[in-house]
C-alpha positions as CSV (number, residue, x, y, z in Angstrom):
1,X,10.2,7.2,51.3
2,X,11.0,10.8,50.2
3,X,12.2,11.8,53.4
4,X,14.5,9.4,53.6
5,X,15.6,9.6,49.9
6,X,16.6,12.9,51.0
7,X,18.5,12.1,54.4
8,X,20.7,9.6,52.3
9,X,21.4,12.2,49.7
10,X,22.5,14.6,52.6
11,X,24.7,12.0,54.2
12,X,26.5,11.7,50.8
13,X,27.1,14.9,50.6
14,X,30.9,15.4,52.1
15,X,29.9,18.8,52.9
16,X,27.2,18.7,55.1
17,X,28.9,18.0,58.5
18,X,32.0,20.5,57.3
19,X,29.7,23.4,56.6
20,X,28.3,23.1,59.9
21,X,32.0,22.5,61.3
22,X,32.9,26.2,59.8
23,X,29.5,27.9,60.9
24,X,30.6,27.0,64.7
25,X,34.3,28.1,63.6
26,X,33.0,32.0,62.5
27,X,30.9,31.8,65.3
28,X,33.1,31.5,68.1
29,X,35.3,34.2,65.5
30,X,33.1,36.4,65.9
31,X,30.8,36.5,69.0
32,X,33.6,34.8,71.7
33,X,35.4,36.9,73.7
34,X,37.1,35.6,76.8
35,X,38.8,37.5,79.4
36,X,42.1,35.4,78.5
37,X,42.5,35.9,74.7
38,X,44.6,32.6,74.8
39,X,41.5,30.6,75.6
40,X,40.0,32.1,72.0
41,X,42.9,31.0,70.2
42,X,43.1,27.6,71.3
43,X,39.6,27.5,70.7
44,X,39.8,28.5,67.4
45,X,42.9,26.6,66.5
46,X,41.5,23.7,67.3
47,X,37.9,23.6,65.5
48,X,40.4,25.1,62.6
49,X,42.3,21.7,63.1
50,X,38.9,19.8,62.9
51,X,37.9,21.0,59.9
52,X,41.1,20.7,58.4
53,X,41.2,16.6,58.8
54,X,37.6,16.7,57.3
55,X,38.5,18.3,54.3
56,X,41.6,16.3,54.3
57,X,39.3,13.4,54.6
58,X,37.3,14.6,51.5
59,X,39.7,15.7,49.2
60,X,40.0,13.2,46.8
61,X,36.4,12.6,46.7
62,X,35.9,16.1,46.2
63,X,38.3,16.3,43.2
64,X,36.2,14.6,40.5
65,X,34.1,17.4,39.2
66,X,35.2,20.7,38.8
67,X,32.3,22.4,40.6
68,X,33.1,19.9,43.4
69,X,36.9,21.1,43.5
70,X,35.7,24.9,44.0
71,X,33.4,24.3,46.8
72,X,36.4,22.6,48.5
73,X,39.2,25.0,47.4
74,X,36.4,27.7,49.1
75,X,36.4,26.2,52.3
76,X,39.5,25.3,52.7
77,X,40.7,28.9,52.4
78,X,37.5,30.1,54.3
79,X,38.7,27.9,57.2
80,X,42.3,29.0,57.1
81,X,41.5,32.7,56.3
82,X,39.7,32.3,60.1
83,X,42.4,33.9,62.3
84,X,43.3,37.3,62.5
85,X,46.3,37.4,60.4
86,X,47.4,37.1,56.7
87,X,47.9,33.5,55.6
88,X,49.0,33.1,52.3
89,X,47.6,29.2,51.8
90,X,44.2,30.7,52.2
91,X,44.5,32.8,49.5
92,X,46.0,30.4,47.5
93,X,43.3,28.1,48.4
94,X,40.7,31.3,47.7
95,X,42.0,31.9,44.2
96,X,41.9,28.5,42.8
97,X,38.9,28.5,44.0
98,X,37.5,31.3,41.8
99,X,39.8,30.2,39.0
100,X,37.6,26.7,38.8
101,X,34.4,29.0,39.2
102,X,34.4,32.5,38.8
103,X,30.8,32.5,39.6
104,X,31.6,32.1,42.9
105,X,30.5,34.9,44.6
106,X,31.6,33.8,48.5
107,X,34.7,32.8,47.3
108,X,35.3,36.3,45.8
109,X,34.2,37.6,49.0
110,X,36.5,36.0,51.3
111,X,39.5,36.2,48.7
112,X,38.6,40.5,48.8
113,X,39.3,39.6,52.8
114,X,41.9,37.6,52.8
115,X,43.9,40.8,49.8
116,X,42.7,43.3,53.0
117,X,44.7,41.1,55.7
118,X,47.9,41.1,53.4
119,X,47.1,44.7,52.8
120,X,46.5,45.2,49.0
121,X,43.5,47.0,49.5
122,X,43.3,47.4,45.5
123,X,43.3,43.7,45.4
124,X,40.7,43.4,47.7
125,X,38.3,46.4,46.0
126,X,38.6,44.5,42.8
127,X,37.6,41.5,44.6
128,X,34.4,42.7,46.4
129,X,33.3,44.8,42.7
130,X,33.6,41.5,41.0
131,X,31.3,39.4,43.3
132,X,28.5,42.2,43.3
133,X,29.3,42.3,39.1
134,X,27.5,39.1,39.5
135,X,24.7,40.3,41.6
136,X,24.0,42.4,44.4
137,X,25.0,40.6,47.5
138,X,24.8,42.0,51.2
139,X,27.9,40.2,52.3
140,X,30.1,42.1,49.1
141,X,28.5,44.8,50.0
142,X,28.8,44.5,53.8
143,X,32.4,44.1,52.8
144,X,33.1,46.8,49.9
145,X,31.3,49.5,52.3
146,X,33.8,48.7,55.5
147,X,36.8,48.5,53.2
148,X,35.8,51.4,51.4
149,X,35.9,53.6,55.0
150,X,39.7,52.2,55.5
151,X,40.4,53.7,51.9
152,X,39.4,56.7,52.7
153,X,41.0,57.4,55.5
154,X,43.4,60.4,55.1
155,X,42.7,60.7,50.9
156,X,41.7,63.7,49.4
157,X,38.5,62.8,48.8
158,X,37.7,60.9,51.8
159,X,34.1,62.5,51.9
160,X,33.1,61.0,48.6
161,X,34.4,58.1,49.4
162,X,32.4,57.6,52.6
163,X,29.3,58.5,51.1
164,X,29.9,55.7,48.4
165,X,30.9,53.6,51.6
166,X,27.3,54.9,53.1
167,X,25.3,53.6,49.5
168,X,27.0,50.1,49.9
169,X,25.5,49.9,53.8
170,X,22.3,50.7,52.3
171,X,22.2,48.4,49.4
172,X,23.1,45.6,51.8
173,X,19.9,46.6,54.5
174,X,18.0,46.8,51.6
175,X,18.3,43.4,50.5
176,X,18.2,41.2,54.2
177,X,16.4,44.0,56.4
178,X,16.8,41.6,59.2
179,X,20.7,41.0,58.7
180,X,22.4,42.5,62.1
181,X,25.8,43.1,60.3
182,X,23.9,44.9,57.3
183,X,22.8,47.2,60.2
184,X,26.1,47.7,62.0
185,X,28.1,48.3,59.0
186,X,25.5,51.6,58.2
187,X,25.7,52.7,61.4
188,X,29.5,52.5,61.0
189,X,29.5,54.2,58.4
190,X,27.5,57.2,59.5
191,X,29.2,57.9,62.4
192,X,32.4,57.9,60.5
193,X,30.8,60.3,58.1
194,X,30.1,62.6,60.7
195,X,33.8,63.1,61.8
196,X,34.8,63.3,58.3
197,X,32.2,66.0,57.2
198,X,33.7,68.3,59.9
199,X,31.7,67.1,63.4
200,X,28.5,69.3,63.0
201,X,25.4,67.6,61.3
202,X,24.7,65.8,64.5
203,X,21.5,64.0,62.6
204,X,24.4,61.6,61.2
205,X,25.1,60.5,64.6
206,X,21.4,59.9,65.6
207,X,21.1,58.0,62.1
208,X,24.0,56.1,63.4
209,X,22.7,55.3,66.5
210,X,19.4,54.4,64.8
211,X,21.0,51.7,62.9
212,X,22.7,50.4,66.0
213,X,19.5,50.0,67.5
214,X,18.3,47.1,64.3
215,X,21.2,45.6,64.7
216,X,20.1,44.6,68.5
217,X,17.4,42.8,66.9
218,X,19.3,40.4,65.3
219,X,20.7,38.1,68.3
220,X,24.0,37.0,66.4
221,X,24.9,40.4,65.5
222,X,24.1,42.1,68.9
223,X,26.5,39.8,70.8
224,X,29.6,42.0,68.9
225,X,30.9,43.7,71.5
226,X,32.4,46.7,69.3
227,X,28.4,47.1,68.5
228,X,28.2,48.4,72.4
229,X,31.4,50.4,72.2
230,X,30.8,52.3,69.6
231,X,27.3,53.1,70.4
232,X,28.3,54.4,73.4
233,X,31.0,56.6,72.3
234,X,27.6,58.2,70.4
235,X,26.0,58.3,73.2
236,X,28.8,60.2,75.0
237,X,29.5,62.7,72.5
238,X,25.6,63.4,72.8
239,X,26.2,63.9,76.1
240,X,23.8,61.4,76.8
241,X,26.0,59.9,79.6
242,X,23.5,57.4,81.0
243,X,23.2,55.8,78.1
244,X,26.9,55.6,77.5
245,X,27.7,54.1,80.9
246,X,25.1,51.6,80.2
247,X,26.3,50.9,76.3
248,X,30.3,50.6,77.7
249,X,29.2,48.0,80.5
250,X,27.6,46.1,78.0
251,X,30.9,46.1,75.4
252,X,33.1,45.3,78.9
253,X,30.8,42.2,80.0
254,X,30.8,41.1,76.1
255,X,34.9,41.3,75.5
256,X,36.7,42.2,78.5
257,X,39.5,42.7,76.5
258,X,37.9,46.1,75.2
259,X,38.9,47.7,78.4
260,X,35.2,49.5,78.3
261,X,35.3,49.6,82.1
262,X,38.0,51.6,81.7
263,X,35.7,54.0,79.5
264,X,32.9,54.1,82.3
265,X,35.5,54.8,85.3
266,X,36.7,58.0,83.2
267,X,33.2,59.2,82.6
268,X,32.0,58.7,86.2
269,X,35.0,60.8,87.5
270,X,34.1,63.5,84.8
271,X,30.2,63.3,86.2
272,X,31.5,63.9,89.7
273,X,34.3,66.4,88.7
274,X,31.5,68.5,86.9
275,X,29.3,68.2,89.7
276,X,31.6,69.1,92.4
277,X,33.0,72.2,90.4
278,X,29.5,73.4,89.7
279,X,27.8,73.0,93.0
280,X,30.8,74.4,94.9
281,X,31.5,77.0,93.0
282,X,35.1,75.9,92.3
283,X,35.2,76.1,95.7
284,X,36.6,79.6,95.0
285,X,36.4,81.8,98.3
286,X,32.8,84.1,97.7
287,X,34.9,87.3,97.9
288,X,37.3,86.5,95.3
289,X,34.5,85.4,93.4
290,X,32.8,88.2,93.9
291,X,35.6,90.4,92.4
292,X,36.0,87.8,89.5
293,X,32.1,88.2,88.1
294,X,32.6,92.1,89.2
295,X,34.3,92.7,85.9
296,X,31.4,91.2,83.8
297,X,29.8,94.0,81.2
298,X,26.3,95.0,82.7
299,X,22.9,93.5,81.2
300,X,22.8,94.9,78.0
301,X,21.6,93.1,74.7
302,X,24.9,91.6,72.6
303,X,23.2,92.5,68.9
304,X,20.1,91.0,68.0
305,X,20.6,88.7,71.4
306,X,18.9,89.7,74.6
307,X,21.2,89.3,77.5
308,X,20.4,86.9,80.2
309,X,21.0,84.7,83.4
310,X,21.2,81.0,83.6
311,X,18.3,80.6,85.6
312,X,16.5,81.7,82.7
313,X,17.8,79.1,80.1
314,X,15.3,76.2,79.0
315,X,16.5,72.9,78.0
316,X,18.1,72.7,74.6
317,X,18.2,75.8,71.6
318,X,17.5,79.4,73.7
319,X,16.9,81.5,70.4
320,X,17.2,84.8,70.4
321,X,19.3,85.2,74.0
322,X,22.9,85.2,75.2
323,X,24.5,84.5,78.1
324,X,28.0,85.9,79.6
325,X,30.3,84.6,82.1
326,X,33.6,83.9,83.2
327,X,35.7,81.0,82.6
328,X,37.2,80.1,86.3
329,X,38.6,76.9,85.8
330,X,39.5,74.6,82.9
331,X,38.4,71.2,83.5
332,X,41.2,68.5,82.9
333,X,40.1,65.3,82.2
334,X,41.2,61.8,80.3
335,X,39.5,62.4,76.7
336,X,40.9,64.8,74.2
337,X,37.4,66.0,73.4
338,X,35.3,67.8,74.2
339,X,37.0,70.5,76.3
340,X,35.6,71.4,79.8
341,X,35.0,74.8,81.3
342,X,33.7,75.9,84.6
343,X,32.1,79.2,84.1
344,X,29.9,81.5,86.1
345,X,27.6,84.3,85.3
346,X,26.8,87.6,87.2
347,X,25.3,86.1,90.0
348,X,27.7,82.8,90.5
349,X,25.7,80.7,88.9
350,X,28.0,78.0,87.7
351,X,27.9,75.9,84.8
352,X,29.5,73.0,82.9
353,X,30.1,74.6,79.6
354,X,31.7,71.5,76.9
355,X,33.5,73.1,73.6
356,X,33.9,70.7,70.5
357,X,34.8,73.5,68.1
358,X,37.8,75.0,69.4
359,X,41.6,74.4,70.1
360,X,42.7,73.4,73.1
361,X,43.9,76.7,75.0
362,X,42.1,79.4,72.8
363,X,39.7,79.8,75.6
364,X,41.5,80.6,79.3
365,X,40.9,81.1,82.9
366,X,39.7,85.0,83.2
367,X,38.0,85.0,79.9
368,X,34.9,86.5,79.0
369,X,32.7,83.9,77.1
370,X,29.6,85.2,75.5
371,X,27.3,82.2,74.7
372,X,24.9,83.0,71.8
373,X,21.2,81.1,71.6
374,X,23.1,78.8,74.5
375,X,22.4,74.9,74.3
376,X,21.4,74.1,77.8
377,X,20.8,71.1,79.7
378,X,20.3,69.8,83.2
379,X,22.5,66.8,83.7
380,X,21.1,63.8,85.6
381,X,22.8,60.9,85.1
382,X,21.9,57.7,87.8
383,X,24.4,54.9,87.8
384,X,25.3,52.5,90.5
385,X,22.8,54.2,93.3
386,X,24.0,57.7,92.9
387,X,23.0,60.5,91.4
388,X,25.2,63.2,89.3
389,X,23.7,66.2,88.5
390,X,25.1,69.7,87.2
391,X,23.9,73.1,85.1
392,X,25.7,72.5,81.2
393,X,25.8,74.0,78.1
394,X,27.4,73.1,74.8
395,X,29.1,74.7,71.8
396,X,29.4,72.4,69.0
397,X,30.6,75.8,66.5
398,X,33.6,78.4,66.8
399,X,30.3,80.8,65.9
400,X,28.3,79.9,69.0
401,X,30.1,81.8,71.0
402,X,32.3,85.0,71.6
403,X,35.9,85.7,73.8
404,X,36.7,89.0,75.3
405,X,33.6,90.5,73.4
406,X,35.1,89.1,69.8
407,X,34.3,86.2,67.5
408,X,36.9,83.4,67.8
409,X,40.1,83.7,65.9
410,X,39.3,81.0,62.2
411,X,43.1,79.4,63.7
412,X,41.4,78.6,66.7
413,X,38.7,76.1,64.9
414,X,39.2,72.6,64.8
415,X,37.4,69.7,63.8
416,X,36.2,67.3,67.3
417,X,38.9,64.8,66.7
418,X,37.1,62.5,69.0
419,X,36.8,59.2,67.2
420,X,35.5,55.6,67.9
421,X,38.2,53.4,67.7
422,X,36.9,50.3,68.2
423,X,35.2,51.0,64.8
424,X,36.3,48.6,61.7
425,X,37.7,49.9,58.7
C-alpha cells in the first residue's frame, strides 16, 4: 500500500515527467555531436518545444504556492537557457525565479550562465558567489572556476586569478569525487595555469592530464569530446605523440565538427618530416656535409659540462654533459609551437631538436647550438601499421642552450604560446 501511496504522489507531481524531459534535453546538449550540426539543432529545438507545452500545460497549476512558482520559473529558464546563445526570456524566467526563492541555489547557477552568454561576466561572478554563500556546491563551483579562467584572460593578475580558478576545481572534486565534470574542469584549469605561469613547470601539465584520466571514469563526462582534444594537445606538447594521435581520433569520432583529424594528419606529416630529415641527413650531399660539421669547435669541455656525441645521450635529463652541433635545416611545419630544427653533430649524427623557449628566427641555418644537460629521446610512435622513428631532443628554457658559443639574447625568450583551444573559459 505504501508503494503505491508513493507512485500516486509521483504522478501528482507536474514535475516528474518534465524533469526527466530536461535531463534528455542537457544530455543531447552536451554529449551529441553529429557530423551535420543541423541535425543537433533540430534535435534540440524540438525536445526544447516539448518541454515548453508541458510547462505550458502546468503553469497554472504550478502557480498556487510560491515554492511551486520558483521551481517552474527555474525550469522554464533552464529549458530556454539550453541553446548556445543569449536569450533574454530565460533570464527573465531565471530571475523571478530567485526573486520567489533566493535559496535556490540551481537557479542561481543557471542565472550566473545565462549573465556569461549575454556577457556581463560581473553579473555572472555575483551569481555563482551567491549560490555557494548558501553552501558549497560542485556545480557553482564547477561554474565560478571555468568563468573565473575567461576573467582572467589578459588581466594583470591573471596568475592569481587562475590559481583561485584551480581552488574552485578542487572544492568541487572534493565534494562528488566521482563527478566527471568536477574532474575536467581541474584539469582545465591546470593546463591553463601552465601557459599562464610562463610554460615551464611541466608537473602542471601531468597534473592536468591526471585529472583528465578521472574524468574517463565517469561515462557521461568522458563522452565530451573537448575532454579528448585537449588531452591530446597535452599529450603533444609532451611529445608524447602516440598518445596524442590516439586522444585526437577519439575527440574526431566523438564531434566531427572538431576537425581533430585534421590535428592527427598534421602530426603524422611532422613524424614523417622528422624522420625523413634525420635518417637522410637532410639529404645534404656527404661532402658538403662534411665541410658544414668541419667548422665545429673540437671536443673540449663547455664549463662545468663535459663535451659529447649523441650516441652517448640516455633517454631524458644528461646531467653534467653538452652536446654541439649545427643547425642545417629549420623544420617548417603547421603549429606555431614548438619550433623544429634539424641539427647534426661532429660525426653527422642527426637529430630532431624542438625549441619552446625561443622566438621564431633567433636560431638559423649555420648556427652553432650548444645543448647543455640535453633532454633526449628516441621517438617511436606506431600508428596505422607504420612505424616513425627519429633521434630528438628538447629545450623547454632560453638557458638550456647556447648560439654561436653565447647565451641567448633575454629579447629572444618567449613564452610557448601553444594553447588548447577547444578549452572552455
Amino acid at each position: 500500500m505504501e508503494g503505491r501511496s508513493n507512485r500516486e504522489s509521483e504522478n501528482q507531481d507536474p514535475f516528474v515527467s518534465l524533469l526527466s524531459m530536461i535531463e534528455d534535453l542537457y544530455c543531447v546538449r552536451d554529449t551529441f555531436f553529429p557530423l551535420d550540426p543541423s541535425i543537433k539543432k533540430a534535435r534540440l529545438d524540438n525536445l526544447m518545444q516539448q518541454a515548453l507545452i508541458v510547462l505550458a500545460e502546468i503553469a497554472s497549476e504550478c502557480r498556487k504556492q510560491p515554492e511551486q512558482r520558483a521551481q517552474w520559473e527555474y525550469l522554464r529558464g533552464k529549458v530556454l537557457d539550453a541553446g548556445p546563445d543569449y536569450c533574454k526570456e530565460a533570464e527573465d524566467h531565471l530571475a523571478k525565479s530567485v526573486k520567489l526563492d533566493p535559496s535556490r541555489v540551481d537557479a542561481w547557477c543557471c542565472l550566473g550562465n545565462c549573465f556569461w552568454k549575454k556577457g556581463d561576466l560581473s553579473q555572472a561572478k555575483n551569481c555563482f558567489n551567491y549560490a555557494l554563500s548558501k553552501g558549497l556546491n560542485k556545480k557553482a563551483l564547477q561554474q565560478l572556476s571555468m568563468l573565473e579562467r575567461r576573467i582572467a584572460k589578459g588581466s594583470p593578475d591573471e596568475a592569481e586569478t587562475i590559481e583561485e580558478s584551480i581552488r574552485h576545481a578542487k572544492q568541487a572534486v572534493t565534494l562528488d569525487i566521482k563527478d566527471g565534470q568536477s574532474w575536467y574542469t581541474l584539469g582545465n584549469a591546470f593546463f591553463t595555469s601552465f601557459f599562464v605561469t610562463g610554460a615551464w613547470d611541466q608537473s602542471k601539465l601531468h597534473q592536468s592530464l591526471k585529472a583528465y584520466q578521472n574524468v574517463e571514469k565517469d561515462e557521461m563526462a568522458s563522452a565530451n569530446p573537448d575532454l579528448h582534444f585537449n588531452s591530446a594537445t597535452v599529450h603533444q606538447y609532451l611529445e608524447d605523440y602516440e598518445r596524442a594521435l590516439q586522444k585526437f581520433e577519439a575527440a574526431s569520432i566523438r564531434d566531427p565538427g572538431l576537425h581533430a583529424e585534421h590535428e592527427v594528419s598534421k602530426l603524422v606529416n611532422l613524424l614523417s618530416k622528422l624522420e625523413d630529415l634525420t635518417v637522410n641527413k637532410g639529404r645534404i650531399k656527404p661532402k658538403r656535409l662534411a665541410s658544414i660539421l668541419s667548422c665545429l669547435p673540437p671536443d673540449t669541455s663547455v664549463g662545468a659540462h663535459k663535451q659529447v656525441r649523441v650516441g652517448a645521450l640516455q633517454e631524458g635529463f644528461n646531467k653534467g654533459v653538452a652536446l654541439l652541433g649545427k643547425v642545417l635545416q629549420t623544420v617548417p611545419h603547421e603549429n606555431s609551437v614548438p619550433l623544429y630544427y634539424l641539427v647534426a653533430d661532429r660525426e653527422a649524427n642527426c637529430f630532431a631538436l624542438s625549441v619552446y623557449a625561443l622566438r621564431e628566427g633567433a636560431i638559423r641555418e649555420g648556427n652553432t647550438v650548444t645543448l647543455l644537460e640535453p633532454f633526449f629521446h628516441n621517438v617511436c610512435v606506431s600508428w596505422q601499421g607504420k612505424t616513425y622513428q627519429y633521434k630528438a631532443i628538447r629545450v623547454d628554457l632560453p638557458q638550456q642552450l647556447l648560439l654561436n658559443g653565447r647565451p641567448t639574447l633575454v629579447q629572444d625568450a618567449v613564452c610557448s604560446t601553444l594553447q588548447a583551444e577547444n578549452i572552455a573559459p
